[in-house]
N, C-alpha and C positions, 0 to 999 in steps of 0.2 A: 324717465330715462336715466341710464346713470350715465354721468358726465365723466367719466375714466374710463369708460368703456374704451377700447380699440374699435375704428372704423375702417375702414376700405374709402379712401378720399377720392381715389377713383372711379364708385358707384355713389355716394352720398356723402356729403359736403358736412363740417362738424357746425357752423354756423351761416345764416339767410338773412341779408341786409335788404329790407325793403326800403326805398325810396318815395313812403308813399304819397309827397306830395312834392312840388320845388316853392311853394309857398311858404314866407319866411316874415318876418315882421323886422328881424337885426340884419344886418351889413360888414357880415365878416369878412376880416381881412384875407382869411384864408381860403375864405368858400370855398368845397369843392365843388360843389353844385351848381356856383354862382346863382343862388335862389333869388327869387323876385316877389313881390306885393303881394302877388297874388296866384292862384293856381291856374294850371296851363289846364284849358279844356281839354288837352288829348291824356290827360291821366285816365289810369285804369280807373273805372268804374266800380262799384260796391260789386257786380256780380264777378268781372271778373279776378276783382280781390279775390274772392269766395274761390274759384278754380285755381287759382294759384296756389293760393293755402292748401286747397287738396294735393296739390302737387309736391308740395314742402313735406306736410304730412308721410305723403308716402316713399319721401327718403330718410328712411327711419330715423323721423323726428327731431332732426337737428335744431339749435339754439336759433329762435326767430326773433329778429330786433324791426321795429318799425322806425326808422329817418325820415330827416329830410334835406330840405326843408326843415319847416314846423311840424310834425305830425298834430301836432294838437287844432293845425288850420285846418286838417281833412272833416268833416262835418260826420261821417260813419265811422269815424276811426276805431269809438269803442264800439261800435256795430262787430268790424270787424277783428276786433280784438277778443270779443267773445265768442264769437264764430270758432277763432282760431284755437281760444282756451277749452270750450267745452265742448265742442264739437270735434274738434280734430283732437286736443290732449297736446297741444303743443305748448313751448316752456317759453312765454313773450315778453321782451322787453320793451324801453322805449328810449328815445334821445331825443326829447322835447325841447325847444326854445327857447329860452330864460326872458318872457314877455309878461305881459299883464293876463294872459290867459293861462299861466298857472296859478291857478287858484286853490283851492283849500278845499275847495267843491269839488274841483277837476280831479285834485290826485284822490280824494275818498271815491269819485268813480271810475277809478282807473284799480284801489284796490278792489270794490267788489265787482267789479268783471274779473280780476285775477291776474295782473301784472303783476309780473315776478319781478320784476325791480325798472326802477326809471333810471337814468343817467343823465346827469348833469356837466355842460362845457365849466371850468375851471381854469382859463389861460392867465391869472396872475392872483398873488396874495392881498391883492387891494385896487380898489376901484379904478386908480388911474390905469395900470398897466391892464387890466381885465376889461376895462371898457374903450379903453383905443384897440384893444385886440378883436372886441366884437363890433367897432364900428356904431354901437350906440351907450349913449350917456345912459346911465341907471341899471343897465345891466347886470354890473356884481351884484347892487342890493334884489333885483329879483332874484338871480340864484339864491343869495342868502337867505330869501322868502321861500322860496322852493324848498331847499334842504331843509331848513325849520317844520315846513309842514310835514316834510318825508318821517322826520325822525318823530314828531307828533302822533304818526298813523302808524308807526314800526313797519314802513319800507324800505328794505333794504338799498342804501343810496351808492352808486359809482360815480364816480369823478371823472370826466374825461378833462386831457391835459394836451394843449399839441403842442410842443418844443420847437422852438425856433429862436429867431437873435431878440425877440423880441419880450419874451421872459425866462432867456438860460440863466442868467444869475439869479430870478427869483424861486427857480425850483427848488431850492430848503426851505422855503416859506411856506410855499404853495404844500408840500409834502406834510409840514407841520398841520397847514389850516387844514387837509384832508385825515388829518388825523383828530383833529378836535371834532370833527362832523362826525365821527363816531363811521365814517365810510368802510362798507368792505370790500371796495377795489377800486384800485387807482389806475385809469388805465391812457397809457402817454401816449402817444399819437406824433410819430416825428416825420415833419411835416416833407408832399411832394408838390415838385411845382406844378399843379395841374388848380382848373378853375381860375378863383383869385390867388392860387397858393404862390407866391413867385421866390425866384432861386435865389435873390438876394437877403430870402429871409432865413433859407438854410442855415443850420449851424454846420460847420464844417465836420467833415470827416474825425479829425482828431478830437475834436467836441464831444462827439458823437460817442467815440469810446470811451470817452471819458463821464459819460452821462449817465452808460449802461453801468457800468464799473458802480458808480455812485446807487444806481439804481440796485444792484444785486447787495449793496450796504442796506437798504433802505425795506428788500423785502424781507430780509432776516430779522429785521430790529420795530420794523412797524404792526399795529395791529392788522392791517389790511394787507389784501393780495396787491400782487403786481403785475399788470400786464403793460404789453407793448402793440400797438399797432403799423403796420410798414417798418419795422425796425427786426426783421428776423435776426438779425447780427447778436442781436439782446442773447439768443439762445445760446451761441457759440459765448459770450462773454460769462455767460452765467455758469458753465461749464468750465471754463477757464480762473477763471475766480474761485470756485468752488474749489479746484484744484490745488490754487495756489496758498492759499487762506484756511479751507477746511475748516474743524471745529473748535481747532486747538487754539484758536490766537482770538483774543478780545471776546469770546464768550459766544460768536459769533453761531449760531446753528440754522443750517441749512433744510428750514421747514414749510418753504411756501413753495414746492415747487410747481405745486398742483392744485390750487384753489379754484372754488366756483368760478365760472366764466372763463377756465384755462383750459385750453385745449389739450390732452395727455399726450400727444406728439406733436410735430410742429406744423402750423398751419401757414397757409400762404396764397396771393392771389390766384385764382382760380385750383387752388389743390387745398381740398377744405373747406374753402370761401367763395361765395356765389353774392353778386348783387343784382339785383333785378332794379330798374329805375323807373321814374314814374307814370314813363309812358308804353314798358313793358320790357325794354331794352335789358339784356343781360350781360352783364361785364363779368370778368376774374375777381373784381374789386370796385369800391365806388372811384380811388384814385388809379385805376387801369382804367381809362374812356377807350378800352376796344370791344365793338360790339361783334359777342359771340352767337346773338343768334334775338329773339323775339319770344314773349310768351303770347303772344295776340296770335304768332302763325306757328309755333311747335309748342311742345311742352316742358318747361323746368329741367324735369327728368330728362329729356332726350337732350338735351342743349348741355346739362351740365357735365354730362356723363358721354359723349359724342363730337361734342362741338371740337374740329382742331385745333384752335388758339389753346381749347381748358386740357384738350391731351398732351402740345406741346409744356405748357404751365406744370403738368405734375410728371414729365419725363425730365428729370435732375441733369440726363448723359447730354440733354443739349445745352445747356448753360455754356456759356463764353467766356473766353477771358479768364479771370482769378476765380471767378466764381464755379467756373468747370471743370479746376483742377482741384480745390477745396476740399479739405477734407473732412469740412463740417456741410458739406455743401448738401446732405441728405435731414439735416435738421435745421438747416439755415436756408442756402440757397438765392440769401438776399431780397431787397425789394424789387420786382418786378417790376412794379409802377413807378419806382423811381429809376430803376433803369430805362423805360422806354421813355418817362418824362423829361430827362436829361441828354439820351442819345439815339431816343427814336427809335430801340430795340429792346421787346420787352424778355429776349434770350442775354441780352449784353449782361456785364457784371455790375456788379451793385457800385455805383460811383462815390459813396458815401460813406466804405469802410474799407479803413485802412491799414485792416489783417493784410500781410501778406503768405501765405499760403507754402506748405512745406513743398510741395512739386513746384508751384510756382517760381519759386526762390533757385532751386536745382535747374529750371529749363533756363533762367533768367544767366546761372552761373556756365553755363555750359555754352548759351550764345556769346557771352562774356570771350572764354576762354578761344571760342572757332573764331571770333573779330578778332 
């Protein structure tokens, strides 16, 4: 498929987060999953993996990532990782566990069933901050064992990063070390309190702009892409910077706007984005826990493409608050999950960015001037 192609987010979704197991070996701080030892016996089963992936398949072939958990703890994982590559022709990745089960053996058979790239957690430049973030001691040095094998095999490596108080000053490190791994995508993850995620680890609002700002220096100047997870605001900032800055000052050119694993317009919980969980449940998103429907009793298709929560999620005119009068609010439109995780509304405004908005500002001046 090509990946700049235009979709219709309303019929088919640009990316498919499977949750395929909540079995985990580390103790993140963040967990969204809050995963546990071991697997829950009510996960889907190999067969109905198999009918789900048919399902995926047939909305025209969007980007398919298997989570978890560990996925590496599901015992048919490359079962059904092969299932999904040469049977259906779908484009799969993975976000394995930085445990003693990645091995050197494991990723040579992860490339010849045909994984298109694995993704590795990266929350700090050096073991202490990286391994208090994952809750287990030795942690970095497995990732660093990981990545070493990836670049061994010529697999394409990602980095996932999730921002919070707890490595915002280490991000020029972390950005460097993903730049020596020879990575081609960095993709930050700023964080919602849902799971173990809690709101005292939030960076704040003004952080926040200040992070993307930093972020749209960093995709012009590094060899790798950039993306952003739950931070749609990234798109308005990127837009905005670009404006301000342009080509003409420090060399700066504005060329990643669109790399591998970027969606060509903007994605967001449930518009674009589907997760199905381990035990079939379908969310907007892994950090949206509102259940939109089942694939044990409907189909993917019908849930993703029908369900009211994913209709309300990609109609922009119901947004609340700042985020409803916005007028990036068709390429942005905020985090969802972090709206409903903060105020228990996943229509309310995004509590975490602190654009204020040109109507907003006029309706704000004009109650001013009626008081």
């Amino acid at each position: 498929m090509s990946f700049r192609r235009e979709r219709d987010y309303n019929e088919n979704p640009f990316i498919v987060i499977w949750e395929v197991t909540r079995a985990c070996a580390l103790k993140c701080l963040h967990c969204r999953a809050e995963a546990q030892y071991k697997a829950d016996p009510r996960q889907l089963s190999f067969e109905e993996g198999k009918k789900l992936i048919d399902d995926i398949a047939k909305m025209d072939n969007p980007l398919f990532v298997f989570t978890g958990g560990d996925p590496l703890m599901r015992p048919d994982l490359y079962d059904l990782a092969k299932y999904a590559i040469e049977e259906k022709k779908l484009s799969v990745s993975m976000t394995p566990s930085a445990t003693p089960r990645v091995t050197k053996k494991a990723i040579e058979k992860a490339k010849d069933v045909g994984l298109s790239r694995w993704a590795f957690s990266l929350d700090g430049s050096c073991a202490e901050i990286h391994d208090h973030f994952r809750g287990t001691r030795g942690s970095y040095d497995m990732t660093m064992r990981g990545i070493e094998y990836l670049k061994e095999l010529h697999i394409p490596i990602q980095v996932n990063t999730t921002v919070s108080n707890y490595n915002l000053t280490d991000l020029p490190k972390i950005a460097e070390k993903v730049k020596e791994m020879g990575a081609v995508l960095w993709s930050l993850f700023f964080l919602v309190p849902t799971g173990r995620g809690m709101a005292k680890d939030i960076i704040t609002p003004e952080q926040h702009e200040e992070v993307m700002k930093w972020l749209y220096q960093i995709q012009q100047t590094m060899p790798y892409g950039v993306k952003t997870t739950e931070a749609p605001h990234y798109r308005r900032v990127f837009l905005q910077e670009k404006a301000r800055i342009g080509t003409s000052t420090s060399g700066i050119e504005t060329k990643r706007e669109d790399l591998l694993g970027r969606a060509p317009r903007s994605v967001n919980d449930g518009d674009g984005f589907v997760f199905i969980s381990h035990i079939g449940e379908v969310y907007p998103s892994g950090f949206l826990p509102v259940v939109c429907g089942n694939v044990r009793e409907q189909s993917l298709i019908d849930i993703y493409r029908n369900s009211p929560i994913m209709k309300q999620l990609r109609d922009k005119s119901l947004l609340k608050g700042k985020c409803g009068v916005c007028e990036f609010k068709e390429i942005c439109g905020g985090s969802r999950a972090r709206a409903y995780a903060v105020t228990g509304d996943y229509l309310e405004s995004e509590p975490y960015c602190p654009y204020i908005p040109k109507a907003w500002e006029k309706t704000r001046k004009v109650q001013l001037q009626n008081n």
